[in-house]
C-alpha positions as CSV (number, residue, x, y, z in Angstrom):
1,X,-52.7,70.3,31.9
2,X,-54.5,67.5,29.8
3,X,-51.2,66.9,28.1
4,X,-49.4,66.5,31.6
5,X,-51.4,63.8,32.9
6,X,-51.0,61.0,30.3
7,X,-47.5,60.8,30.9
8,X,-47.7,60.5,34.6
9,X,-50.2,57.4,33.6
10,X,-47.5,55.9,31.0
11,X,-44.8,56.0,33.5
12,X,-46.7,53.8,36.4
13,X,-47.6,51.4,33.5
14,X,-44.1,51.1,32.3
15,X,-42.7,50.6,35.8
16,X,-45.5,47.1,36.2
17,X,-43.6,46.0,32.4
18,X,-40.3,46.3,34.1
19,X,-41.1,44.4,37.1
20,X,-42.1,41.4,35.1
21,X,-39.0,41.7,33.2
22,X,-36.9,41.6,36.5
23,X,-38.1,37.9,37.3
24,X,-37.7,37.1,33.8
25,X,-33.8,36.9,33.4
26,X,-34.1,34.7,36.1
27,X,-36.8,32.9,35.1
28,X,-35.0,32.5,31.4
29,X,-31.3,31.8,32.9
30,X,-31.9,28.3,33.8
31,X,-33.4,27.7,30.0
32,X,-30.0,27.8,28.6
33,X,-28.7,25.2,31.3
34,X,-32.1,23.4,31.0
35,X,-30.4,20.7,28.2
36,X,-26.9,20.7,30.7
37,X,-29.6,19.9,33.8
38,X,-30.7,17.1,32.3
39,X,-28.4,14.7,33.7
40,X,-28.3,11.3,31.4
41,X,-28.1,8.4,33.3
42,X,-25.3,5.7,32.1
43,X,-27.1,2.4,31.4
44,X,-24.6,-1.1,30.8
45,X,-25.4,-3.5,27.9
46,X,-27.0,-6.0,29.9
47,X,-29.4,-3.3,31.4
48,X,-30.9,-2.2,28.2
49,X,-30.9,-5.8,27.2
50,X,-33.1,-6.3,30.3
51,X,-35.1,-2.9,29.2
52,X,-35.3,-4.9,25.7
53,X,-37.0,-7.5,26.7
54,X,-38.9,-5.9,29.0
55,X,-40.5,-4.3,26.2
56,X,-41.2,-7.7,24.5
57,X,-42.9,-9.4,27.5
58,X,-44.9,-6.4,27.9
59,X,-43.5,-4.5,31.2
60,X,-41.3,-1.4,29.5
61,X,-42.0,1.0,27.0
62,X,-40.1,3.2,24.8
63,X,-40.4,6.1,27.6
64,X,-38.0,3.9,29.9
65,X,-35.5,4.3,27.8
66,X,-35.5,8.6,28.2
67,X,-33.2,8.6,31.4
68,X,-30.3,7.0,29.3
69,X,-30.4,8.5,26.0
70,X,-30.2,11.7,24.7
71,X,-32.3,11.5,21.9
72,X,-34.8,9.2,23.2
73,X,-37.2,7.5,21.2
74,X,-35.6,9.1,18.0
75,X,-32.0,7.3,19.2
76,X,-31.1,5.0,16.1
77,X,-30.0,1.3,16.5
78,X,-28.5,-1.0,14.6
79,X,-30.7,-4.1,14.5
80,X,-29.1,-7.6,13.6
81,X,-26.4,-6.5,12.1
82,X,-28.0,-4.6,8.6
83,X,-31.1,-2.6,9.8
84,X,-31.0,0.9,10.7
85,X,-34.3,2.0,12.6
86,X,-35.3,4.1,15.5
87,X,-35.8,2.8,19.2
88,X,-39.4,3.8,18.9
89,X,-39.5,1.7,15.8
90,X,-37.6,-1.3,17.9
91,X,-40.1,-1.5,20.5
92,X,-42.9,-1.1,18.3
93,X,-41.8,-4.2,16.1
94,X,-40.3,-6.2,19.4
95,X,-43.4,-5.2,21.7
96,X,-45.5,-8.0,22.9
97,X,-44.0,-10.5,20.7
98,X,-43.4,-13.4,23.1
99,X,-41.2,-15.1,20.8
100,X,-38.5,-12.9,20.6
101,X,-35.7,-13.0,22.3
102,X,-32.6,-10.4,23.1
103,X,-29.6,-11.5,22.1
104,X,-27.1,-9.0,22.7
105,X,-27.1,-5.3,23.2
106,X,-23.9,-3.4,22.4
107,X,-23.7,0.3,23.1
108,X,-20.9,2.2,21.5
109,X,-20.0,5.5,23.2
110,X,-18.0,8.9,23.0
111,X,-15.1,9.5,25.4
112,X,-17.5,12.0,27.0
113,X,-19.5,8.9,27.4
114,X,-22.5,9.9,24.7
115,X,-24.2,7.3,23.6
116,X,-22.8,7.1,19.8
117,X,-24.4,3.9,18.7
118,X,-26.5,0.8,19.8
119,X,-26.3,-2.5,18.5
120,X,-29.0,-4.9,19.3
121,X,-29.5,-8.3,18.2
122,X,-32.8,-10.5,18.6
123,X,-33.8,-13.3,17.2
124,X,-37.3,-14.4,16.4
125,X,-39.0,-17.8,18.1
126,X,-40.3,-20.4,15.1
127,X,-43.7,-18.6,15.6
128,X,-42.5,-15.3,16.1
């Protein structure tokens, strides 16, 4: 009789496990279309020129950029023409500096409409 009753205890304790498990393909199923739900928001030159310069005077930061790219703070830029760096690395250069000015912002994309590439060019005030 001893032998029969821990099995009748293991089988109530398996059926609690399962029941978790039940909410948990359901749980997990949007994980997968998590990255898809993330809808990226299609920003125009001029806007992230604006965003830019926003940054310099003080009133963005890096974080107002997420909506529109992909990759975020990590998305790389072409800067004047020869230097590679990231956008975190932009606005931590450009930030505050009231000299600086946005020149042009040129964003290249995929046929999908990815961001592929942005091209920014600034130029620095005689004091900047």
């Amino acid at each position: 009789a001893p032998k029969q009753e821990p099995k009748p205890e293991q089988k109530p304790e398996i059926k609690p496990e399962i029941k978790p498990e039940t909410p948990a393909p359901n749980a997990g199923s949007p994980s997968p279309s998590a990255p898809a739900a993330r809808k990226i928001l299609i920003i125009r030159n001029e806007g992230f020129k604006t965003k830019l310069q926003g940054v310099v005077d003080g009133q963005n930061d890096v974080q107002d950029f997420n909506a529109y790219l992909p990759e975020g703070a990590d998305t790389k830029l072409l800067v004047n023409g020869s230097k590679w760096m990231s956008l975190k690395q932009l606005c931590d250069e450009i930030r505050g500096r009231k000299k600086i000015t946005i020149q042009e912002v040129e964003i290249l994309r995929a046929e999908d409409n990815q961001i592929q590439r942005i091209k920014v060019k600034y130029k620095k005030g005689l004091f900047g």
